[in-house]
Residue frames as a rotation matrix with the C-alpha (Angstrom) as fourth column:
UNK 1
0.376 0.739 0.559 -21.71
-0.861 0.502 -0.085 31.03
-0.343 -0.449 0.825 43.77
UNK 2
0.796 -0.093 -0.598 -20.10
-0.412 0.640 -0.648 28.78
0.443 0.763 0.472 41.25
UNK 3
-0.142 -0.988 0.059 -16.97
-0.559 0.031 -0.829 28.74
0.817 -0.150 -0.557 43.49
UNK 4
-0.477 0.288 0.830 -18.46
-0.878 -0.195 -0.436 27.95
0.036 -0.937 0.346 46.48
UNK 5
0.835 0.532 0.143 -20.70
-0.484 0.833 -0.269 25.24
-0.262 0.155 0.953 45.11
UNK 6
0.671 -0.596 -0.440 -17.05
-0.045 0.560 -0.828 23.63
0.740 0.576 0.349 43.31
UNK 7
-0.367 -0.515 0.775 -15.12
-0.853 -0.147 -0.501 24.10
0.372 -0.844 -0.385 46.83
UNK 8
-0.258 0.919 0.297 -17.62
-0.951 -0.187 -0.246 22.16
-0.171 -0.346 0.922 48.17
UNK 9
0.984 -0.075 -0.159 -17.15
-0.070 0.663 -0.745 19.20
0.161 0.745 0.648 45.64
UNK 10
-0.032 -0.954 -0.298 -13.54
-0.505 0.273 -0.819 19.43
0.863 0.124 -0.490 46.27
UNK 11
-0.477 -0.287 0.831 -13.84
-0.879 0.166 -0.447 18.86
-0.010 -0.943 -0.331 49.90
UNK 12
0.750 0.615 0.243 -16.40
-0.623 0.781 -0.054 16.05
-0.223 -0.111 0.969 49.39
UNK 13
0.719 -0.294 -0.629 -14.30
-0.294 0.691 -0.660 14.36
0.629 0.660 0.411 46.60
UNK 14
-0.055 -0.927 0.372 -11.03
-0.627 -0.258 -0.735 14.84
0.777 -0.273 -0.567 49.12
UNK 15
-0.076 0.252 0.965 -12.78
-0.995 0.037 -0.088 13.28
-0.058 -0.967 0.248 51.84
UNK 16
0.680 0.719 0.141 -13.54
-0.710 0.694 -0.116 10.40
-0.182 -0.021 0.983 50.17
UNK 17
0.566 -0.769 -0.297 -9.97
0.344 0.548 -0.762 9.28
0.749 0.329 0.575 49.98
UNK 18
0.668 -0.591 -0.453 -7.33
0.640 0.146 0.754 8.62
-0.379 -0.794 0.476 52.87
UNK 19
0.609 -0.600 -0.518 -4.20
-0.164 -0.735 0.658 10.38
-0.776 -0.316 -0.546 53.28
UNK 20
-0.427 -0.768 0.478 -2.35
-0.050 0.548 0.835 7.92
-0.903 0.332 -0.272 51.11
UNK 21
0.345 0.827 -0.443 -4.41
-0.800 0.012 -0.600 8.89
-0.491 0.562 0.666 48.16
UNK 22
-0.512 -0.321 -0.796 -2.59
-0.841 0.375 0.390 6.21
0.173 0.870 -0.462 45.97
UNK 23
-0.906 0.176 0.385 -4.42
-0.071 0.833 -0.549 3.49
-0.417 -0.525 -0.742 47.95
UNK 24
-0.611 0.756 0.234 -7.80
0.408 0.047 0.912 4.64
0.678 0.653 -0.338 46.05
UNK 25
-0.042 0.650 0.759 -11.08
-0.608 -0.619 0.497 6.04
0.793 -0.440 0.421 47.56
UNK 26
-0.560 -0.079 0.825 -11.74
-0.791 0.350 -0.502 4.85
-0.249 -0.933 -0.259 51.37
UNK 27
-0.856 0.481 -0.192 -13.80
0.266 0.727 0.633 1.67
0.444 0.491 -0.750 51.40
UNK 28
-0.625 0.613 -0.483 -16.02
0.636 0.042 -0.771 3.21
-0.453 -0.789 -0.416 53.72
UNK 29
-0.898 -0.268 -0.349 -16.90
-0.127 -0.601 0.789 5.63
-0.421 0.753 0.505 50.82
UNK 30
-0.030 0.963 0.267 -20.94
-0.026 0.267 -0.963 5.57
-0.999 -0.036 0.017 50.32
UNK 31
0.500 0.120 0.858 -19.92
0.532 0.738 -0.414 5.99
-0.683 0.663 0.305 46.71
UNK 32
0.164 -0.888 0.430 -16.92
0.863 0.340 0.374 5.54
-0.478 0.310 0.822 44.62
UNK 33
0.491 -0.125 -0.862 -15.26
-0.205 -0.978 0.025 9.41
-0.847 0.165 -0.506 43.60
UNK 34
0.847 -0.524 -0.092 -13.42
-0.244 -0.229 -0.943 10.16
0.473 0.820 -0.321 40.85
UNK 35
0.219 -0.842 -0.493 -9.74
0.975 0.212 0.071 9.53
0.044 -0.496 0.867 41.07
UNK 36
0.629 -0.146 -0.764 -8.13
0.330 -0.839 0.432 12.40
-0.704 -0.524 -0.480 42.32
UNK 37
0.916 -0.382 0.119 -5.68
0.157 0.072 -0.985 14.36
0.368 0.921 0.126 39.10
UNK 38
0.317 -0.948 -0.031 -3.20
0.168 0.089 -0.982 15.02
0.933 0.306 0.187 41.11
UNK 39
0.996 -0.026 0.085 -1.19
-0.088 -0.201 0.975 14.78
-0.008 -0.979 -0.203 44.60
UNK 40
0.022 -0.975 -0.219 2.27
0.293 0.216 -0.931 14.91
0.956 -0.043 0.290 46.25
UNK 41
0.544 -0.362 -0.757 3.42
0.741 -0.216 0.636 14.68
-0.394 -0.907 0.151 50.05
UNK 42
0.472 -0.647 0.599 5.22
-0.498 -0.756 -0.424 18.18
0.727 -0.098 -0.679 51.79
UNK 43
-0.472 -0.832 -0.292 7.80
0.595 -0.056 -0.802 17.76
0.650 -0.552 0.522 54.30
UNK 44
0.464 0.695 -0.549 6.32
0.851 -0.523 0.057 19.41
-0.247 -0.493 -0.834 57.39
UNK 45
0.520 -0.090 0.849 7.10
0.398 -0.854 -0.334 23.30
0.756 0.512 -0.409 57.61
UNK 46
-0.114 -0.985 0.130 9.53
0.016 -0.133 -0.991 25.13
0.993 -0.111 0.031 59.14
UNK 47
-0.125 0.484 0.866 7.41
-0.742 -0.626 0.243 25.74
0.659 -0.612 0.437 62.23
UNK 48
0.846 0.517 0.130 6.37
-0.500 0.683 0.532 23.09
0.186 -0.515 0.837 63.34
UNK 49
0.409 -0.855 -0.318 10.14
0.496 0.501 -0.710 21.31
0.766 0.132 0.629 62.63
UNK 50
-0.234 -0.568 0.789 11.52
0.221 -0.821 -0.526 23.68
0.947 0.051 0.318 64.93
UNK 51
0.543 0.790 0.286 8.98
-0.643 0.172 0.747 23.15
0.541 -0.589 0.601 67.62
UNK 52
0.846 0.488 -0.215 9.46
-0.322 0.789 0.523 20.11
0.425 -0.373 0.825 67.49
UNK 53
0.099 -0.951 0.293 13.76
0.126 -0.280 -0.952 20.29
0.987 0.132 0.092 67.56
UNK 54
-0.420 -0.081 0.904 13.23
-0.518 -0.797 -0.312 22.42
0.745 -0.599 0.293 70.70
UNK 55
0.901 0.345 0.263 10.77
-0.432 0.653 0.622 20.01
0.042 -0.674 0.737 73.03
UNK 56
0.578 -0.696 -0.426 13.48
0.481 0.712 -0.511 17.14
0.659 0.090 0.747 71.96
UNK 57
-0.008 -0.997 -0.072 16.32
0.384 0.063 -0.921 18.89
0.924 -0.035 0.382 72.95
UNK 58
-0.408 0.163 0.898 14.75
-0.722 -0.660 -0.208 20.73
0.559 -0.733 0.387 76.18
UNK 59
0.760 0.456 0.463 13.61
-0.649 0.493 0.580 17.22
0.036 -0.741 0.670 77.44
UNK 60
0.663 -0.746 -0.065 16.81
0.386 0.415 -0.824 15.50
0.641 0.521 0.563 76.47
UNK 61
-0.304 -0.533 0.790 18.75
-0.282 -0.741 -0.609 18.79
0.910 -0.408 0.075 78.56
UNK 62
-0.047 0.049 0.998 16.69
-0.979 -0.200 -0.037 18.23
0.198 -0.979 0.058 81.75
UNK 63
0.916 0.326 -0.234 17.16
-0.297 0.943 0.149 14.50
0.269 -0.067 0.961 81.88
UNK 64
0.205 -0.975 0.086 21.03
0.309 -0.019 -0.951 15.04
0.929 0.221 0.298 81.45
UNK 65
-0.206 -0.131 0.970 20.75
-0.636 -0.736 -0.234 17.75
0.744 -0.665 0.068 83.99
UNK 66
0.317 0.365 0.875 18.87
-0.942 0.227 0.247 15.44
-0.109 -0.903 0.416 86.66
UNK 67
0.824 0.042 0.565 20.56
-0.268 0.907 0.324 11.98
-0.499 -0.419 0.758 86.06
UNK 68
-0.412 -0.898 -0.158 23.62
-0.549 0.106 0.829 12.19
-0.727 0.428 -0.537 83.55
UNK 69
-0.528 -0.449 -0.721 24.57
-0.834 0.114 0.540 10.23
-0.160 0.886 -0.435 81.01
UNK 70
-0.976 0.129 0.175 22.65
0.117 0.990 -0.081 7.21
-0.184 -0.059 -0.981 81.99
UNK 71
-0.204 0.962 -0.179 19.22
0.424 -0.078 -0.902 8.79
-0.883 -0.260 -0.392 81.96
UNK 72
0.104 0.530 -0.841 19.43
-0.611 -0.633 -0.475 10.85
-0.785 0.564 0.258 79.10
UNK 73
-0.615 -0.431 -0.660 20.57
-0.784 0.419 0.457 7.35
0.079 0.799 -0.596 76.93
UNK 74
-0.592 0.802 0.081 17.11
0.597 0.504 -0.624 5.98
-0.542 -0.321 -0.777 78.74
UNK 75
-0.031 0.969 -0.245 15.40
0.444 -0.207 -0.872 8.41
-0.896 -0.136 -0.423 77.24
UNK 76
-0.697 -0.643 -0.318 16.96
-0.199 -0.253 0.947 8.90
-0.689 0.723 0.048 74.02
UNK 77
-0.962 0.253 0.106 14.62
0.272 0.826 0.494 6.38
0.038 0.504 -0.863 72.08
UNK 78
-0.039 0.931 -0.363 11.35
0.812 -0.182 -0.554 7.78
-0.582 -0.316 -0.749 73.89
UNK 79
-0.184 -0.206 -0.961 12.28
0.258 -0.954 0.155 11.11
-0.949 -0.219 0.229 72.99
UNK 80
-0.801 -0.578 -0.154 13.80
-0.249 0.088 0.965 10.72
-0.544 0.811 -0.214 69.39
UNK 81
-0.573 0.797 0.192 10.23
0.813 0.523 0.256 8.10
0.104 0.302 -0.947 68.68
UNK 82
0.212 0.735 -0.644 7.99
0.541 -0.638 -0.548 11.10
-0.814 -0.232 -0.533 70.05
UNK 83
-0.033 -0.468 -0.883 9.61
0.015 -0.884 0.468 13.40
-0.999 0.003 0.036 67.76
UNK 84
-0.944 -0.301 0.136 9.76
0.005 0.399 0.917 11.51
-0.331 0.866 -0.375 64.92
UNK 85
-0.359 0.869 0.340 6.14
0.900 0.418 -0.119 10.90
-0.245 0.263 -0.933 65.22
UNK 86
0.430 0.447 -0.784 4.82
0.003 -0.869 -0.494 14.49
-0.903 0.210 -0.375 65.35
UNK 87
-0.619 -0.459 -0.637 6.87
-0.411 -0.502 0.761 15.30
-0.669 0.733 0.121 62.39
UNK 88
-0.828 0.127 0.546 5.28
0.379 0.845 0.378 12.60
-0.414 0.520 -0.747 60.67
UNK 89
-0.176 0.980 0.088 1.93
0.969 0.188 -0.163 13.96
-0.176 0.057 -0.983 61.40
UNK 90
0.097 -0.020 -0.995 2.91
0.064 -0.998 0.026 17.39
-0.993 -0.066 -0.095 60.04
UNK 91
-0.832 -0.554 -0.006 3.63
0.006 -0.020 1.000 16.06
-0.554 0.832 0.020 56.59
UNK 92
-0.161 0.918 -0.362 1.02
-0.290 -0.395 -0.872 17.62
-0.943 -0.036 0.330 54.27
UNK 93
-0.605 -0.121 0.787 -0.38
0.565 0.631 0.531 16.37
-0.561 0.766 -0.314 50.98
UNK 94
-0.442 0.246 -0.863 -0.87
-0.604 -0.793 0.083 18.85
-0.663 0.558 0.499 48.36
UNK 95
-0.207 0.716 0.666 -4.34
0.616 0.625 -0.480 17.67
-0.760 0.311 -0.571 46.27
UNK 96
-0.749 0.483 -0.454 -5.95
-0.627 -0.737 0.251 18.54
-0.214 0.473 0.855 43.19
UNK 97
-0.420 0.608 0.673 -9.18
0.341 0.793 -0.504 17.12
-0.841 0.018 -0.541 42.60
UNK 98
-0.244 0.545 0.802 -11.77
0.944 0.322 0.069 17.71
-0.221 0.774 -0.594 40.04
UNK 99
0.311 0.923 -0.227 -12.82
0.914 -0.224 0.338 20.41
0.261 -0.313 -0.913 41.64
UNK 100
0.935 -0.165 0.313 -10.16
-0.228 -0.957 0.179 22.36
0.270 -0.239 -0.933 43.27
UNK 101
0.059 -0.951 -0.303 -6.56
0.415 0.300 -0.859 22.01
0.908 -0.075 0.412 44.76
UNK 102
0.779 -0.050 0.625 -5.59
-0.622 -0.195 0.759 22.35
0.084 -0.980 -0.183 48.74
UNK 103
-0.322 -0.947 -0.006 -3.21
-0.462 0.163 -0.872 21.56
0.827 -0.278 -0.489 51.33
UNK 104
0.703 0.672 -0.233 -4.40
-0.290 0.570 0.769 18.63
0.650 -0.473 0.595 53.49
UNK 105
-0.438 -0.509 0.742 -2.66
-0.885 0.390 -0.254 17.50
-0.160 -0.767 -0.621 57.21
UNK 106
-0.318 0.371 -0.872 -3.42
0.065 0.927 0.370 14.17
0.946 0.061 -0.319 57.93
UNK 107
-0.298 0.618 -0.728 -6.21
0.955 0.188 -0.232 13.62
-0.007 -0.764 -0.645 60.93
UNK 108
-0.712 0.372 -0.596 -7.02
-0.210 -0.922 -0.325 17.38
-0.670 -0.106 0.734 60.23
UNK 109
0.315 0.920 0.233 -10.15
0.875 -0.187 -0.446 18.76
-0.367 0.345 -0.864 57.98
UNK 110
-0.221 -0.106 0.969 -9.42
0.855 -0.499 0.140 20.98
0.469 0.860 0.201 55.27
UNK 111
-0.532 0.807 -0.258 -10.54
0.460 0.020 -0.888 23.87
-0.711 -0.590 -0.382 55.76
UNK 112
0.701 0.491 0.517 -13.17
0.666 -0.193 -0.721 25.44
-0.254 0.849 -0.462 53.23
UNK 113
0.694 -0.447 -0.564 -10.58
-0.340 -0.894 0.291 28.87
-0.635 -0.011 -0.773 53.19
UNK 114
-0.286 -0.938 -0.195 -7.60
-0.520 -0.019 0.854 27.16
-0.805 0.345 -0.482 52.37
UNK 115
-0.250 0.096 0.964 -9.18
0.868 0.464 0.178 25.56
-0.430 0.881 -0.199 48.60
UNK 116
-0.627 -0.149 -0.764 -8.71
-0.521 -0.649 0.555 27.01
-0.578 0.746 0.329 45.35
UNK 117
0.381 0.691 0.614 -11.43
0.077 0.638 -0.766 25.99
-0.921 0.339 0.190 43.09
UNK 118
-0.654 -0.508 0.561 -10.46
0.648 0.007 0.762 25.44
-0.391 0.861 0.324 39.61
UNK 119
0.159 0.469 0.869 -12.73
0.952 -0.304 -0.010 27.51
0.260 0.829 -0.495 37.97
UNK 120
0.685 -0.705 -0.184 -10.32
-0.583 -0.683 0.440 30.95
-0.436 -0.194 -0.879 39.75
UNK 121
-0.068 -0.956 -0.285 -7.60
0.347 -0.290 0.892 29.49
-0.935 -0.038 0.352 38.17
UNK 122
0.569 0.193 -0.800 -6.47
-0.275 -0.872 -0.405 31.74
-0.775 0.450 -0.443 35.63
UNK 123
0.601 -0.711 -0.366 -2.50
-0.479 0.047 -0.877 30.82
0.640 0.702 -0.312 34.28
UNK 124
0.967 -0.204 0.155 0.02
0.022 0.669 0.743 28.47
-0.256 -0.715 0.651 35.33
UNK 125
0.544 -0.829 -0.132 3.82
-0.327 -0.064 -0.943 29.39
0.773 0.556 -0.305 34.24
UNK 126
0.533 -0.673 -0.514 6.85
0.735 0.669 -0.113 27.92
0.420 -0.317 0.850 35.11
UNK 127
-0.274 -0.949 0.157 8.84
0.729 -0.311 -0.610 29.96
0.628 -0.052 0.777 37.54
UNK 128
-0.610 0.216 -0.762 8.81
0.427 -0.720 -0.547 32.89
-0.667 -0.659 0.347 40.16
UNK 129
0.555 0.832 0.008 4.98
0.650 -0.428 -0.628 34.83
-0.519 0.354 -0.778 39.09
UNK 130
-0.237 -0.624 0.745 5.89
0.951 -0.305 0.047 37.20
0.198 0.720 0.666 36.27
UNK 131
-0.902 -0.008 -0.433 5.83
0.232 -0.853 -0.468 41.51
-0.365 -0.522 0.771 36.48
UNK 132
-0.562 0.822 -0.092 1.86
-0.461 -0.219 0.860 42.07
0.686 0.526 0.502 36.77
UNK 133
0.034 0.631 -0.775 0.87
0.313 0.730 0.608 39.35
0.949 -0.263 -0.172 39.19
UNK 134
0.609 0.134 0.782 -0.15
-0.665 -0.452 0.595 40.18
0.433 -0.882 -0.186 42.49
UNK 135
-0.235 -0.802 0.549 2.24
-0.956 0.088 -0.280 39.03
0.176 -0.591 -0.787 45.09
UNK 136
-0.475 -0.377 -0.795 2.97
-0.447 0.882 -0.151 35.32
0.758 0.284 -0.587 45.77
UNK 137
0.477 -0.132 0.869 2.24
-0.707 0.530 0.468 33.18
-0.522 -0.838 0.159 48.94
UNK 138
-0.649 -0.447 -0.616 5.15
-0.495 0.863 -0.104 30.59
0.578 0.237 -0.781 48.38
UNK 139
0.550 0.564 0.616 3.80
-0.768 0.631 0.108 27.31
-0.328 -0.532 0.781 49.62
UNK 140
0.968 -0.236 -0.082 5.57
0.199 0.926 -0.321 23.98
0.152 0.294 0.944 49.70
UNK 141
0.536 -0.761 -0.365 9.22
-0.221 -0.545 0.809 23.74
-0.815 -0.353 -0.460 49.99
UNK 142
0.128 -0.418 -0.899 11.92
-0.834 0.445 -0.326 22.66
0.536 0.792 -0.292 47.48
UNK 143
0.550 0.107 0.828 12.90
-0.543 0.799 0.258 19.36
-0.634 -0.592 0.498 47.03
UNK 144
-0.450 -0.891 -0.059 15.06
-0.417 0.151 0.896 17.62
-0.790 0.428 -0.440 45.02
UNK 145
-0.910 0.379 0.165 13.44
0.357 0.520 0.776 16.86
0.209 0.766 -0.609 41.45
UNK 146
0.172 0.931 -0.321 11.07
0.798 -0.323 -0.509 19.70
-0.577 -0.169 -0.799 42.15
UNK 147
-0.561 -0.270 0.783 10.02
0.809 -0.381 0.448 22.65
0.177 0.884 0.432 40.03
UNK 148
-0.633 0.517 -0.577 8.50
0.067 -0.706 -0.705 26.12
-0.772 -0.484 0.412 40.97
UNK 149
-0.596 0.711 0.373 5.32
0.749 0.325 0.578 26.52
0.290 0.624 -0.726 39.67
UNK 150
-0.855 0.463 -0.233 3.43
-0.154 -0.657 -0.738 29.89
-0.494 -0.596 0.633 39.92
UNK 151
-0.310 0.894 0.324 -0.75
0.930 0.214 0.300 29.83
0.199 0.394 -0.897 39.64
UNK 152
-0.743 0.668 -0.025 -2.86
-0.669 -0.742 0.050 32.82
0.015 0.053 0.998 39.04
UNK 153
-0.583 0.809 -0.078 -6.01
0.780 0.584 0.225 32.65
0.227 0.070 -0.971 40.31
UNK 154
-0.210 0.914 0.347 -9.21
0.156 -0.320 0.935 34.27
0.965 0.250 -0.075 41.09
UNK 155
-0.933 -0.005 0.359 -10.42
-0.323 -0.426 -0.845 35.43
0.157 -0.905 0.396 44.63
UNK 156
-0.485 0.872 0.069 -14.08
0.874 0.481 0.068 34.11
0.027 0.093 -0.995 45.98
UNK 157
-0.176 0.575 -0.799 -15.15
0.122 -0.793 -0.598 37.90
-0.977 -0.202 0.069 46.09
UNK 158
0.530 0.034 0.848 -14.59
0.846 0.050 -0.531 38.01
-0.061 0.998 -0.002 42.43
UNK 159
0.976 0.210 0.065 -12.89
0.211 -0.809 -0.549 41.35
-0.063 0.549 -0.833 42.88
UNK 160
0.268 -0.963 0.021 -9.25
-0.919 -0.249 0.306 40.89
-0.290 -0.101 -0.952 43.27
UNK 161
0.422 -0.482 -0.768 -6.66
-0.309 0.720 -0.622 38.42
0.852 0.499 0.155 41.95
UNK 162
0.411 -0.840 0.354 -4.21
-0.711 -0.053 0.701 36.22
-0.571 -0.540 -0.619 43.75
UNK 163
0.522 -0.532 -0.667 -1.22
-0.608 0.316 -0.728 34.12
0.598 0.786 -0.158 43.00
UNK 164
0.649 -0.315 0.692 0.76
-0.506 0.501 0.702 31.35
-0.568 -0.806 0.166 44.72
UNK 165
0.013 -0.959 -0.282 3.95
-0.965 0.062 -0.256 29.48
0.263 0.276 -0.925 44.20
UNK 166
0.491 0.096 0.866 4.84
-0.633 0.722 0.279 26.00
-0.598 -0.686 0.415 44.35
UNK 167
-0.407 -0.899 -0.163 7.15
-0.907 0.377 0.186 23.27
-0.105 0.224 -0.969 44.18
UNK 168
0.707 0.707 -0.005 5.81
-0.635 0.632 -0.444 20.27
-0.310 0.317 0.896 42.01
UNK 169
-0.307 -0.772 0.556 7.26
-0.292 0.633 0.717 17.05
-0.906 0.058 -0.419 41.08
UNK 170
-0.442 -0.119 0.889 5.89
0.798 0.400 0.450 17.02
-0.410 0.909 -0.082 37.62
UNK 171
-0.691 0.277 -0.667 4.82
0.011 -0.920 -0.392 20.46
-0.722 -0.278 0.633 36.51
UNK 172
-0.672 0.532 -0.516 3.49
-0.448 0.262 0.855 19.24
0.589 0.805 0.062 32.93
UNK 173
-0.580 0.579 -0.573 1.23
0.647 0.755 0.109 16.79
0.496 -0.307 -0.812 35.03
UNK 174
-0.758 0.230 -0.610 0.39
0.350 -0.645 -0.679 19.70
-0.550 -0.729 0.409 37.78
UNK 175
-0.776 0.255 -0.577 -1.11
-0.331 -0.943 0.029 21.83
-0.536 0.214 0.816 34.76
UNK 176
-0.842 0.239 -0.483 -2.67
-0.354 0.430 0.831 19.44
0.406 0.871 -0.277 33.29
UNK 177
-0.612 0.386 -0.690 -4.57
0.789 0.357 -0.500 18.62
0.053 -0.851 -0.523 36.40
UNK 178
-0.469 0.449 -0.760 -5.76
0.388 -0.669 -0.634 22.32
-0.793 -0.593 0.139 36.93
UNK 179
0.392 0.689 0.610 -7.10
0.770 0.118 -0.628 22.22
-0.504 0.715 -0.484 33.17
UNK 180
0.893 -0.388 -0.230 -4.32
-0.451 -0.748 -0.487 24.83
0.016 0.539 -0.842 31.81
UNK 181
0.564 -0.823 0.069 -0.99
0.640 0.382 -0.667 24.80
0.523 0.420 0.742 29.79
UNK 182
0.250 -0.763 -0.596 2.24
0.845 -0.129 0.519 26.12
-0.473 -0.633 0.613 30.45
């Protein structure tokens, strides 16, 4: 129940700050959250990059195909801009709040599934999960001047464990955020 009721609180607190969390809580904000302990933009994922690769180059191809060289260097710019945008809007911002930690799209809504309240987490160590922990879910990619980070946590049934991976740009800061040491 405790989880559920701190989920809850995460999503509130999350909401109450834009994408750009560094900008502060929204002004539209009926009233003023905590600051958030910790955040960091992803790169979109591999999926969606890929997608998006493919459209480009399959609308790029049949422009060539139906007008040459002149049409597909009209539509270069259209193309390239379209593309550029979606990616944009694929780049996710990994939150912790008071409450919990998620993986937020911009113009999306959380959803309740994908937060980890803080009271499930368990241990935070540096590196790939050690022998004992239930299997990973990697999340995040690398990045230069990133660090794997594995979290044990808690399940909302209470009766199983899980664990998850991730690439942070301060890991001392990360743990400190989720209220455990390295």
């Amino acid at each position: 129940m405790r989880a559920a009721r701190e989920r809850d609180r995460h999503l509130a607190q999350i909401r109450a700050y834009g994408f750009f969390a560094g900008r502060g809580p929204k002004s539209r904000a009926t009233s003023v959250p905590e600051p958030l302990r910790y955040w960091q933009y992803d790169l979109p994922r591999p999926v969606p990059l890929l997608f998006t690769i493919a459209v480009v180059a399959v609308w790029l191809a049949v422009f060539a195909w139906g007008g040459g060289q002149d049409a597909l260097l009209d539509e270069a710019p259209l193309a390239l801009g379209l593309g550029l945008l979606v990616l944009l809007c694929n780049v996710g911002r990994f939150t912790v709040s008071s409450h919990g930690m998620s993986l937020d799209v911009g113009a999306t809504r959380t959803p309740p599934s994908g937060v980890i309240p803080l009271v499930l987490v368990g241990e935070v160590r540096l590196g790939h999960p050690p022998e004992g922990w239930p299997s990973a879910a990697r999340r995040g990619g690398w990045l230069p001047g990133r660090t794997r980070v594995s979290v044990r946590h808690g399940t909302v049934d209470g009766a199983t464990e899980g664990a998850l991976t991730r690439w942070v740009r301060d890991p001392e800061a990360f743990a400190a955020a989720l209220g455990r040491r390295l």
